[in-house]
C-alpha positions in Angstrom: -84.2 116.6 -12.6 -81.9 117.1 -15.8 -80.2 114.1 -16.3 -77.3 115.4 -18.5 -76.7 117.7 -15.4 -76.4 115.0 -13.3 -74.4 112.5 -15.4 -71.7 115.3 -15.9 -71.7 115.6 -12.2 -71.2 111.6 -11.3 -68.7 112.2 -14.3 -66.5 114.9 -12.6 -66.7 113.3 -9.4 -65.1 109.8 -11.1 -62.5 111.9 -12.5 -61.8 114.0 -9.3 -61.5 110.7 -7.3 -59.1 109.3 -10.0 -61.5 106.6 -11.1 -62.3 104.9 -14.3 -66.3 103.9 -15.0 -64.8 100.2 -14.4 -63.3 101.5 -11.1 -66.7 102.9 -10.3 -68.5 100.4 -12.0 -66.8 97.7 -9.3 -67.7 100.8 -6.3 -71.5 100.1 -6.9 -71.5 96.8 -8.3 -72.8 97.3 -11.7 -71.9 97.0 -15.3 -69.4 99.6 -17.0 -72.2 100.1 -19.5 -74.5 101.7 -17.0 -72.1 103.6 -15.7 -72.0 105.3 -19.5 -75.5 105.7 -19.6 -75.2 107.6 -16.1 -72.7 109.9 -17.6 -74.3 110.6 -21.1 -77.8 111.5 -19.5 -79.4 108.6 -20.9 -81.1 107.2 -17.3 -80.7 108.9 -14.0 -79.1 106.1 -11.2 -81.5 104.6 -8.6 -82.1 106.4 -5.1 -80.0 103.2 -4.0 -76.7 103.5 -6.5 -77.3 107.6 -5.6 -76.8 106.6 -1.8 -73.8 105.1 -2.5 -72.5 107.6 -4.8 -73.3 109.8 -2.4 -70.9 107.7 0.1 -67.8 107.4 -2.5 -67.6 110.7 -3.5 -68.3 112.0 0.1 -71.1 115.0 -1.2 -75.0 115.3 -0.2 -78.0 113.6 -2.3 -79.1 116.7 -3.1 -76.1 117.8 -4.6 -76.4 114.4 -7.1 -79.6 115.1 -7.8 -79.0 119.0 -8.6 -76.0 118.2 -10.6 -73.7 120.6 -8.5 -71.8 120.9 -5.2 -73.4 123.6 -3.1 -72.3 126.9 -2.9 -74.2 129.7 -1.0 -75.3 130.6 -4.4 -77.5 127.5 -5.1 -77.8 126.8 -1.8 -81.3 126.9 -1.6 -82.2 125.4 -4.8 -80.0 122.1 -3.8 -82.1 122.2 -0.3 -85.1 122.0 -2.4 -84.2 119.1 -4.9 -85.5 116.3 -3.0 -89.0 118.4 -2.1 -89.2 118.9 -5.8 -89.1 115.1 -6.2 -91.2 114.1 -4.0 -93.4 116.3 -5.1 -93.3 115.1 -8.5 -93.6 111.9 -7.8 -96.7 112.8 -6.2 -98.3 114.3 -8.9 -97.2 111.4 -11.2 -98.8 109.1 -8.9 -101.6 110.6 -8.7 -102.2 111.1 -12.4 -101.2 107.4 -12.8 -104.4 106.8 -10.3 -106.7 108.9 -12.3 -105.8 107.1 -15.4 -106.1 103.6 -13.6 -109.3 104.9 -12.3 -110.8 106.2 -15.1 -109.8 102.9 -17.6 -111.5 100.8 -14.0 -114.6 102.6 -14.7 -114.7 102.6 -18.8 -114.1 98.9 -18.6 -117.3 98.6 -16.5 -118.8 100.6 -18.5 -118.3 98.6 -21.5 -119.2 95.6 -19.8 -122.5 96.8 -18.9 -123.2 98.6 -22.2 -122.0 95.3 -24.2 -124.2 93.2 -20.9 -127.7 95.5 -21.9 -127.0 95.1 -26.0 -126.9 91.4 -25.5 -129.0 90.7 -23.0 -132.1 93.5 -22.7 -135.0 92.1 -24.1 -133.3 88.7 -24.7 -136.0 86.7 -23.1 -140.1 86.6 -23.4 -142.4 84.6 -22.1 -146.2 84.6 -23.4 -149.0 83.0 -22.2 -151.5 81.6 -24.7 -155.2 81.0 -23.6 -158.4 79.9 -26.1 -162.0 78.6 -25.0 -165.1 77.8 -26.2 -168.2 75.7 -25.2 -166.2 72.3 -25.2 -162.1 72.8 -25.0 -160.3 75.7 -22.6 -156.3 76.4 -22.9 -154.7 77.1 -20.0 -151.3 76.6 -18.6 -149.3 77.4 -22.2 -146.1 79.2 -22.4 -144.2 80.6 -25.1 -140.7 81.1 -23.7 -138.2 83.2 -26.4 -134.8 83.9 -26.6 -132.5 85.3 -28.8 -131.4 81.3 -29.9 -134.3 79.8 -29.1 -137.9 79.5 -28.9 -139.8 77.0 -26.8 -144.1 76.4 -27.3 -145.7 74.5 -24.5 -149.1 74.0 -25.3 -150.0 73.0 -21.7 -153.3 71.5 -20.7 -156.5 71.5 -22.1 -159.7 71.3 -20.5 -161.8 69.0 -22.2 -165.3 70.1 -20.6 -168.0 67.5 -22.2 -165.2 64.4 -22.3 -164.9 64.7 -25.8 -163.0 61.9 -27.7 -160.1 64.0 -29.1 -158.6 62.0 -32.1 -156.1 64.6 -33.7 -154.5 68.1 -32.6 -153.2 70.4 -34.6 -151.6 73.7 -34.3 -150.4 76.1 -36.7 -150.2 80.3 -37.7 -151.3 82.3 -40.7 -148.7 84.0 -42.4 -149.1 86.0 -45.2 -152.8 84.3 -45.7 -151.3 80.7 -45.9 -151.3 78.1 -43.3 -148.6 76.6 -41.8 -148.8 73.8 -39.2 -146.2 73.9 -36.8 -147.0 70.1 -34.8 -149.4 68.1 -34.1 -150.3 65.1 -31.9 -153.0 62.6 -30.4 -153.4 64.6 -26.8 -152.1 68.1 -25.6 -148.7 67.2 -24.9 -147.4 69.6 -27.4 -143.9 70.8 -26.9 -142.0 72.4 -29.7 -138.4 73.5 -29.5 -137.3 75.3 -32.0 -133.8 76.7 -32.6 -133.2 80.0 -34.8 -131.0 78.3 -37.3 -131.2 76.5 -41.1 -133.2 74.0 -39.7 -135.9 75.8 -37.7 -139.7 75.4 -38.0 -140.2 78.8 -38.1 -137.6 82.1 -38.5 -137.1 84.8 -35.5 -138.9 87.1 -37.8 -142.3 84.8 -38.0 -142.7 85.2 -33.9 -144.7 88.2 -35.1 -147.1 86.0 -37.1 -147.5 83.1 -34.2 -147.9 85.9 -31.9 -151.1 87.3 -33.4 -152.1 84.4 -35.4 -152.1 81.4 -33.8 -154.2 78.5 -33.9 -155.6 74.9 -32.4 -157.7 72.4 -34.8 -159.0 69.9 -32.7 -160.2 66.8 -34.4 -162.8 65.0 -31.7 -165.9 62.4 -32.8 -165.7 62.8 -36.2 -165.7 66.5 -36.4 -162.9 69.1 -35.5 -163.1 72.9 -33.9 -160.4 75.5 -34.4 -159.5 78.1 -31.7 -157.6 81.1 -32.4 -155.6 81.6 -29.5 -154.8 84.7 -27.8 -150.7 85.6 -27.1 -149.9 87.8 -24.0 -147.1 89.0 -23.0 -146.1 87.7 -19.8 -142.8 88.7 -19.2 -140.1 90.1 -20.7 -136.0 90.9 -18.8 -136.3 94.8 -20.1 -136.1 95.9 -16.3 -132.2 97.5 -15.3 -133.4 96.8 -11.3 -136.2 94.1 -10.7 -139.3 94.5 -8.7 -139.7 90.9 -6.8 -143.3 91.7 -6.0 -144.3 92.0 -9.7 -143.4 87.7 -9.6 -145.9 86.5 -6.8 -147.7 83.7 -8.2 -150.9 85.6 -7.0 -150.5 88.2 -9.4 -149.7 85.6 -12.6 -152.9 85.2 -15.2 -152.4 81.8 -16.8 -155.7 80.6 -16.1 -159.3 82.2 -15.7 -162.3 81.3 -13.0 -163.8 78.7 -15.6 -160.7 76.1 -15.1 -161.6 76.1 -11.4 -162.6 72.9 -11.0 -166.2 72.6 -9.9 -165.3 71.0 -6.4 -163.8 74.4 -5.5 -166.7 75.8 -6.7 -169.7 74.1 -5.0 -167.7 73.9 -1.5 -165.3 76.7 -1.2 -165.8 80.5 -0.6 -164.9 82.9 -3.2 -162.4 86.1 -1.8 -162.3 87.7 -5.4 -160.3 90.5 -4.2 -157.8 87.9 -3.3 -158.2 85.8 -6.4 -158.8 82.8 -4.5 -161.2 80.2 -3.3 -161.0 79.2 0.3 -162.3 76.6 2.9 -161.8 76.0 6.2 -162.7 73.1 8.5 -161.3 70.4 11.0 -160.0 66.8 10.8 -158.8 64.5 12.9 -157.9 67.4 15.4 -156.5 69.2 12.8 -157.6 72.7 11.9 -157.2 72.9 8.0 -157.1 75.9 5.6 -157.5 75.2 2.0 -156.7 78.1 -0.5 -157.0 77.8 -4.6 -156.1 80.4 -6.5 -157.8 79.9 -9.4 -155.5 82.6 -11.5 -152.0 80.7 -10.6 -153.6 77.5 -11.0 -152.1 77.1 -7.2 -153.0 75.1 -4.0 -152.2 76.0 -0.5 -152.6 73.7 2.5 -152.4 74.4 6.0 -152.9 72.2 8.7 -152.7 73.0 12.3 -152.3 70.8 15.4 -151.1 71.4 19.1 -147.3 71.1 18.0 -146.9 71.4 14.2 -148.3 73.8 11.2 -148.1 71.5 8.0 -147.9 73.7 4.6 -148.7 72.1 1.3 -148.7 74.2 -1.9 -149.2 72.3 -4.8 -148.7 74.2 -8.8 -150.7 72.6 -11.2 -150.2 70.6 -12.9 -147.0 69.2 -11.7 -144.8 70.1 -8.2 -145.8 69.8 -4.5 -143.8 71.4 -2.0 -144.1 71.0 1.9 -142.6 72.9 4.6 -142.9 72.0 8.5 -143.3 75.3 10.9 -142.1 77.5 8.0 -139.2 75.7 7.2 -139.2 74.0 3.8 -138.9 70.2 3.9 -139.2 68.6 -0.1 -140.3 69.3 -3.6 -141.9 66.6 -5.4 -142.3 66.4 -9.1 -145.5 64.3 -10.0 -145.7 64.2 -13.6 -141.5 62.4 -13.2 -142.3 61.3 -9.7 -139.3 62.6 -9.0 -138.1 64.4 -5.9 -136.4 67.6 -6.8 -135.5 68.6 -2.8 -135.0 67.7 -0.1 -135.8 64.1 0.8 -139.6 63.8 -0.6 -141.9 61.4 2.1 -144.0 59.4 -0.1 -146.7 58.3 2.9 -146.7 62.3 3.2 -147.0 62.4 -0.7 -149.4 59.6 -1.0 -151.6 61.5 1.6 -151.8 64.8 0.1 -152.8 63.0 -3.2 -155.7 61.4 -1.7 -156.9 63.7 0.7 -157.0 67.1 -1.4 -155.6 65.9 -5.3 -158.2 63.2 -6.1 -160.9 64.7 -4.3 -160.7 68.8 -5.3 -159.3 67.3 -9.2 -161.1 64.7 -10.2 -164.4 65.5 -9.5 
């Protein structure tokens, strides 16, 4: 559309029809001032003030938006004006959606590029493990993000009951020693946040990594373990595989921190990892599964009407379910229930039926 073309028409037609632009300006409602614009070519009128245009000056919308009365000269390209608009407003339309669509999928793409940058690799867990003839490690994590690093030095196994005074653990860097904690039994947590006032920098997780260390002081003498770090886990994985997280594929414990109740009375299923026994009480068919790997026990018992299933991860949460259905999660070490509404006869049963007698002898 040529705008000058058609505000010298809506001009011509003003004039013809004796009119000033505030006599038109009154016809279609609006300001005098737009009416200028019309008429200079500076904005074409709506498809509403061209309707009514249209109706005061008695001539076709085409012929508006040509910018000429028809004649059998231009008759076809006036027939043709409001095809060509459509048509254009098509095109613009859908050039307008390719742009929208293509900024839609940049921004996403951003996101996602900006989401992997921050957040691929951000977290690692390690498992730590040492033994020799009187002390085994098990159940220690080393959990690592970008902020922060937590060291759980878990449990330890003290095989000949040794009277542990003092423990102590530290990493070599650089040929020096330096102790990171250290405390009267294994509850050895360290949190440590990447900042002025950290034990240790991001950059010395290569050192603890590959050289780190346990002195335990015990009856007036003292062993050191140099502990091995594995990786464990890391979030480097765009699509997850669930199966890689069953608990029966986890390594934080070996066969020599089954404890030896398991051992004398249970079967071994090594290519399950597991140690299992079966048996009956009180009417009740039972199935006991330890996996010694997960550090995990499974109970099932079976009467005429009900399938109780206990699974108990050392060394702190029990959870129950009733015919498959999950009933409670209870947290020993807070005694705490952490679902559900935790039965502590049911609790108190499982503790001394299967915890005292499989864990403490």
């Amino acid at each position: 559309m040529d705008s000058e073309k058609i505000g010298k028409f809506i001009a011509q037609l003003r004039k013809e029809n004796n009119m000033t632009q505030e006599d038109l300006a009154e016809k279609v409602y609006l300001d005098r001032s737009i009416i200028s614009k019309w008429e200079r070519g500076i904005c074409i009128p709506k498809h509403d003030d061209i309707l009514i245009l249209s109706k005061l000056f008695n001539v076709s919308v085409n012929e508006i938006y040509y910018g000429e009365r028809q004649t059998e000269e231009n008759k076809e390209q006036v027939n043709e004006v409001t095809i060509n608009i459509l048509k254009r407003n098509k095109q613009l339309i859908k050039k307008i959606s390719i742009i929208s669509l293509f900024t839609i999928l940049l921004l996403i793409l951003s996101f996602f590029i900006y989401y992997f940058i921050t957040n691929y690799n951000s977290i690692q867990v390690y498992t730590i493990a040492g033994e020799d003839d009187n002390f085994t490690i098990y159940d220690s994590l080393i959990i690592v993000s970008r902020k922060k690093c937590y060291i759980d030095l878990g449990n330890i196994k003290n095989e000949n009951n040794k009277n542990i005074t003092l423990i102590q653990l530290y990493y070599i860097k650089n040929g020096k020693r330096i102790d990171l904690t250290e405390d009267k039994d294994a509850s050895i947590l360290i949190t440590n946040s990447f900042d002025k006032n950290s034990y240790f920098s991001y950059k010395d997780l290569k050192d603890i990594k590959n050289n780190l260390y346990i002195e335990i002081k015990y009856d007036d003498t003292s062993t050191t373990l140099k502990l091995s770090v594995t990786k464990d886990f890391t979030n480097n994985e765009i699509i997850t595989d669930n199966s890689k997280n069953n608990y029966l594929n986890e390594t934080y414990n070996s066969k020599k921190g089954t404890p030896k109740y398991v051992i004398n009375n249970f079967t071994l299923e090594e290519d399950k990892e597991r140690y299992t026994y079966t048996s009956n009480l009180n009417n009740k068919e039972i199935i006991i599964n330890y996996y010694y790997k997960a550090t995990s026990l499974m109970v099932e018992e079976k009467d005429f009407n009900n399938a109780y299933f206990y699974e108990f991860i050392l060394p702190n949460n029990l959870s129950m379910s009733k015919n498959n259905i999950a009933v409670f999660t209870y947290d020993f070490s807070k005694e705490k229930c952490l679902y559900g509404e935790c039965d502590k006869n049911l609790i108190n049963y499982f503790k001394k039926t299967y915890i005292d007698v499989i864990f403490e002898n």
